[in-house]
C-alpha positions in Angstrom: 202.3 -54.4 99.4 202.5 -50.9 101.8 199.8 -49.7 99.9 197.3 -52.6 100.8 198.9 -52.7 104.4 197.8 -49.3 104.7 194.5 -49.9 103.7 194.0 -52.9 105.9 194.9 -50.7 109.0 192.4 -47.6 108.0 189.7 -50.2 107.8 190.3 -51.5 111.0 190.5 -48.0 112.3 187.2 -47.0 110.8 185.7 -50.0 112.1 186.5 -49.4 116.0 185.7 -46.2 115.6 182.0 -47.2 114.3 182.1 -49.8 116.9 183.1 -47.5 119.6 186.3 -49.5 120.5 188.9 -47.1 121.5 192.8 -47.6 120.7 194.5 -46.6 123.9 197.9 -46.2 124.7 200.2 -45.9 127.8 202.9 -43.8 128.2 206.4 -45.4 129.5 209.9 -44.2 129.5 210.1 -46.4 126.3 207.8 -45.4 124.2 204.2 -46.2 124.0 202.1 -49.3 124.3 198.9 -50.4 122.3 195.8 -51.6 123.9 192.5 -52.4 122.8 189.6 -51.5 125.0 186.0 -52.8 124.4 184.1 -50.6 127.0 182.0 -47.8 124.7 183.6 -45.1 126.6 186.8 -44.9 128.4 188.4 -42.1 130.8 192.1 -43.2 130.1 193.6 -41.1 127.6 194.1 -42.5 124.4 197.1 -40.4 121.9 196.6 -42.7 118.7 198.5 -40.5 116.4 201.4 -37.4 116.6 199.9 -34.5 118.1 200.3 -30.9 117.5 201.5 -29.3 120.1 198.7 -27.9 122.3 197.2 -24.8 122.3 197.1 -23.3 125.9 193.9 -21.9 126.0 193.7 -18.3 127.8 193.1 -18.8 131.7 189.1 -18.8 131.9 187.6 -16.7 134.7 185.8 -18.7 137.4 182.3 -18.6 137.4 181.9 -18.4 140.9 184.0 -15.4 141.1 181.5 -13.8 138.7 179.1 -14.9 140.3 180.8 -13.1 143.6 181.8 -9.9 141.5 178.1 -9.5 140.3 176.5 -9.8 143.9 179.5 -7.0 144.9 178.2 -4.7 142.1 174.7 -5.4 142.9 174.8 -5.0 147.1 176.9 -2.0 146.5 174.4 -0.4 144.4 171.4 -1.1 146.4 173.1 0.2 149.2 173.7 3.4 147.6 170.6 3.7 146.3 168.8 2.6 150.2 171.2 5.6 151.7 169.6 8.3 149.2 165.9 7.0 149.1 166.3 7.3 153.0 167.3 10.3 153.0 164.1 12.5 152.6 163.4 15.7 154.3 159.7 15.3 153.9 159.5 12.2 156.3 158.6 12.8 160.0 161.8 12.5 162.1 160.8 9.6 163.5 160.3 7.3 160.2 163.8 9.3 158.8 166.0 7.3 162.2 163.8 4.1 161.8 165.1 4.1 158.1 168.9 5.4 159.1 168.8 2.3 161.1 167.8 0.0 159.2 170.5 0.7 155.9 173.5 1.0 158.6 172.0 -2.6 159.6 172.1 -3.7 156.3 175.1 -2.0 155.0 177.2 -4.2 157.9 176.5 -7.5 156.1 179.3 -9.7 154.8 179.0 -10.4 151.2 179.7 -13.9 151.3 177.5 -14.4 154.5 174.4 -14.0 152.0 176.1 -15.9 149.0 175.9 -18.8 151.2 172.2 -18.9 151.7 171.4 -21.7 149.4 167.9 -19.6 148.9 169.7 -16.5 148.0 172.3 -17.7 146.1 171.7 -18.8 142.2 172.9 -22.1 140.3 176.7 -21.8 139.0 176.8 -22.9 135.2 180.0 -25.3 133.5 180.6 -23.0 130.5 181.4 -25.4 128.2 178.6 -27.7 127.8 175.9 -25.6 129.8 175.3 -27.7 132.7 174.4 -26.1 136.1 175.2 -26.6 139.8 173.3 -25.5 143.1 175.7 -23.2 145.1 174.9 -25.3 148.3 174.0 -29.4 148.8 173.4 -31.3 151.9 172.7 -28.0 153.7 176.0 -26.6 154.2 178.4 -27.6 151.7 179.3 -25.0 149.4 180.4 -24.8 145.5 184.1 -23.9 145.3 184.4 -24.8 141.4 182.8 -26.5 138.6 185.0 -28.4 136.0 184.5 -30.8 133.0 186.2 -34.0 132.5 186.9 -34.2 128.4 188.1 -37.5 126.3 190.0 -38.2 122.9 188.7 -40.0 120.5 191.8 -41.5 119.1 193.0 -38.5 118.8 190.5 -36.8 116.3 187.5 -35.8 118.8 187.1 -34.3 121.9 183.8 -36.2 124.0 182.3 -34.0 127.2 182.3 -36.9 129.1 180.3 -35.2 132.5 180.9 -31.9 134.2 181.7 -31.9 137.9 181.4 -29.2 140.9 183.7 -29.3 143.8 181.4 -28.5 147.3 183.4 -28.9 150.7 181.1 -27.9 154.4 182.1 -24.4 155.5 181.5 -24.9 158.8 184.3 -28.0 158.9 186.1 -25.9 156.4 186.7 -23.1 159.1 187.1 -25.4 162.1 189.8 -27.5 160.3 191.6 -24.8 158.1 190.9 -21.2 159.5 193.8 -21.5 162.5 196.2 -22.7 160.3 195.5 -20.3 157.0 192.9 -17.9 157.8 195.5 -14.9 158.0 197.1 -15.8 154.6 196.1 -13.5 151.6 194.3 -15.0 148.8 197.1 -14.9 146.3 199.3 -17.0 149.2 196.5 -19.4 149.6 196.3 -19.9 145.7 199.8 -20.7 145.9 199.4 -22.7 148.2 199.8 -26.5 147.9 199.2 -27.4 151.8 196.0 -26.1 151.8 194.6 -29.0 149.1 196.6 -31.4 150.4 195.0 -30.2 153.8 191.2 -30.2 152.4 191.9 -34.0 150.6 193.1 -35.4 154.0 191.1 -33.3 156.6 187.7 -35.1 158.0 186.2 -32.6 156.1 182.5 -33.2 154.5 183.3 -32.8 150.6 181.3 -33.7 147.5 181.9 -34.3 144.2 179.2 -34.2 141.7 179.4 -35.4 138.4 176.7 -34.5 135.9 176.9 -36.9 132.4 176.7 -35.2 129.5 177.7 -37.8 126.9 174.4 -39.4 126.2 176.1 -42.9 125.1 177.9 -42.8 128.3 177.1 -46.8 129.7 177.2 -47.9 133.7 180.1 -50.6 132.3 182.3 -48.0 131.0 181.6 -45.7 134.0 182.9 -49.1 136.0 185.9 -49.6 134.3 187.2 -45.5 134.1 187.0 -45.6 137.9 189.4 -48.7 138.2 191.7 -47.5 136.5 191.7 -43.7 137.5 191.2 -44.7 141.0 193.2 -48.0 141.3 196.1 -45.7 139.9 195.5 -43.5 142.9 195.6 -46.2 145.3 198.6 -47.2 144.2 199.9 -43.6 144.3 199.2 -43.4 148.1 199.6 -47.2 149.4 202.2 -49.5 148.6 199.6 -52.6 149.7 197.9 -54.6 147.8 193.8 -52.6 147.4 192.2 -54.6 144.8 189.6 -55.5 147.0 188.8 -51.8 148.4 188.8 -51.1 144.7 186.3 -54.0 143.9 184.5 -52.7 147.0 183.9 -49.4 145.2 183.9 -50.1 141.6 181.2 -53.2 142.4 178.6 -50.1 143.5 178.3 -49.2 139.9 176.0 -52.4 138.4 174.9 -53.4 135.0 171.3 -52.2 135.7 171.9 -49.0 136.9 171.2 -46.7 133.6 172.8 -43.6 133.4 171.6 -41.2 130.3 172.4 -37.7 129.8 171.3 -35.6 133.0 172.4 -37.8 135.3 173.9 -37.3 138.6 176.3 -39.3 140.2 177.5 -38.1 143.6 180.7 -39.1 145.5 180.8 -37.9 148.9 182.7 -37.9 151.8 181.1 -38.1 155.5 182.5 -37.5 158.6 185.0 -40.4 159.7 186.6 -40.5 155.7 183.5 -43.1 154.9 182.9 -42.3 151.1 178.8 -42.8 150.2 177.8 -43.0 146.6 174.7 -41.7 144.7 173.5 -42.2 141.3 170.1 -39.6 140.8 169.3 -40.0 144.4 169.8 -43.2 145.2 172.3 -44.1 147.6 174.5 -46.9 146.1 176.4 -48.0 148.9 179.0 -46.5 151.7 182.7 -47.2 152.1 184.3 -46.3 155.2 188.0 -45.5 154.4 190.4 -42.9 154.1 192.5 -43.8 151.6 189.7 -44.4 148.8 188.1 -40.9 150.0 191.6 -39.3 149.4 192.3 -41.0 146.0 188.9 -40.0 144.5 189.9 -36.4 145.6 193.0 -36.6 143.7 191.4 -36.8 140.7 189.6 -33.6 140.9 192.0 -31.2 143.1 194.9 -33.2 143.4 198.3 -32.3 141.5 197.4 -33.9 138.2 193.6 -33.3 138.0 191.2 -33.9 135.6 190.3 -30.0 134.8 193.4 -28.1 136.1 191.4 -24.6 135.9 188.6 -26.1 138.1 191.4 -27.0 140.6 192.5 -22.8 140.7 188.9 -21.9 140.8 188.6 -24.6 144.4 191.3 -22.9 145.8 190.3 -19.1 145.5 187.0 -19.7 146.3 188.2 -22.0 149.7 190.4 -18.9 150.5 187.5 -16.8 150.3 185.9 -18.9 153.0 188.5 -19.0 155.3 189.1 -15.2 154.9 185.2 -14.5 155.5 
């Protein structure tokens, strides 16, 4: 009798996995509790059998500070290089102090101040599954981090659901922030937890972009991820009833909107908190409220984020604009 139980319950397994129906449970102070979900892909993290404990992976370097270190190296080598080719006692006098002042000219320029040049400055790539961001959107909003948002399959296979960069506007970055922790160091910045809390509720402009990677990835199950990722954060931050601002936002995301591998789906938030939606281009719709802005940027560079490292990598790179 166990044996055909047993049986039964790997064939139904096998089925929902073929069927992409995803066993999900919830955690509770009692235990767990078992839900079926029909939506092809879900973000809610399903732990259908005893887990190992996890392997703590070692702390991956950020891209972007490579991507800093590199254009160090580089400008400090040119400039070494610009100070001996200039100096040449053949040249006429006259060419020899046109050329001294043109490399103390150059020497004097901040690092970052041409990192930010969205012409200078080259695409930051997600390690993990190879997607690339643009170091600057809308103009002025700059890169702080690049993450990925990953799923269980019940419990045997990890999906790359989309990668996701983290931009915030300099220029609101240091009229909001500088005052208040432009003399910190970095390593007081990075620990920090003011100056997140500080960038999620400022009238900052911030963007999040999200770049799918799972090609089987359907508009539906995009839909229901966000109500429950970001009706959770409602709830975290209101104690009134938000179904309808959730319904508001969740209701952008329609049936015919397709959303195949490459696409880009970016939430971002405007002056006065009003949160507009993009999917490849195509503004979606606009939500003006502060509480929906803030809860969608809890799940990225909030406390309990979706890519913790990404979260580290938004914080040293947001010190290194305040400190520029």
């Amino acid at each position: 009798m166990d044996t055909t139980r047993q049986d039964s319950q790997n064939t139904c397994q096998l089925r929902k996995v073929q069927n992409f129906n995803f066993l999900e449970f919830s955690r509770g102070r009692g235990g767990c509790e078992e839900t079926e979900a029909s939506a092809m892909v879900s973000f809610r993290f399903p732990f259908s059998f005893s887990q190992p404990p996890a392997k703590h992976p070692l702390p991956r370097p950020s891209a972007l500070s490579f991507a800093v270190a590199a254009a160090s190296v580089a400008a400090g080598a040119a400039a070494v290089a610009g100070i001996a080719a200039s100096r040449d006692p053949r040249r006429p006098p006259f060419l020899q102090s046109a050329l001294d002042v043109l490399v103390s000219r150059s020497s004097s320029l901040p690092l970052w101040g041409s990192l930010s040049l969205a012409e200078n400055s080259p695409p930051v790539v997600e390690s993990r599954t190879g997607v690339s961001f643009p170091s600057v959107v809308g103009g002025s909003r700059q890169l702080l981090g690049v993450g990925l948002r990953r799923k269980s399959l019940l419990g045997l296979k990890n999906i790359d659901v989309y990668a996701f960069g983290v931009y915030a506007d300099d220029e609101d970055v240091n009229k909001l922030l500088k005052e208040k922790y432009g003399k910190l160091s970095t390593s007081e910045l990075k620990e920090s937890k003011e100056v997140s809390e500080d960038l999620m509720e400022g009238d900052i402009c911030v963007t999040v972009r999200l770049q799918i990677v799972y090609g089987k990835l359907s508009i539906k199950s995009v839909r229901s991820a966000f109500e429950e990722s970001v009706g959770n954060r409602l709830k975290k931050f209101s104690t009134e009833d938000n179904k309808e601002l959730l319904q508001r936002f969740t209701s952008q995301f329609k049936d015919e909107y397709k959303i195949p591998r490459g696409s880009v789906i970016d939430l971002s938030r405007d002056r006065g908190h009003v949160l507009r939606t993009t999917i490849d281009g195509n503004e979606v719709g606009s939500i003006e409220s502060k509480l929906l802005c803030r809860s969608i940027l809890d799940l990225y560079i909030g406390e309990d984020p979706f890519d913790r490292q990404a979260r580290e990598d938004v914080k040293l790179n947001l010190a290194s604009l305040l400190q520029k």
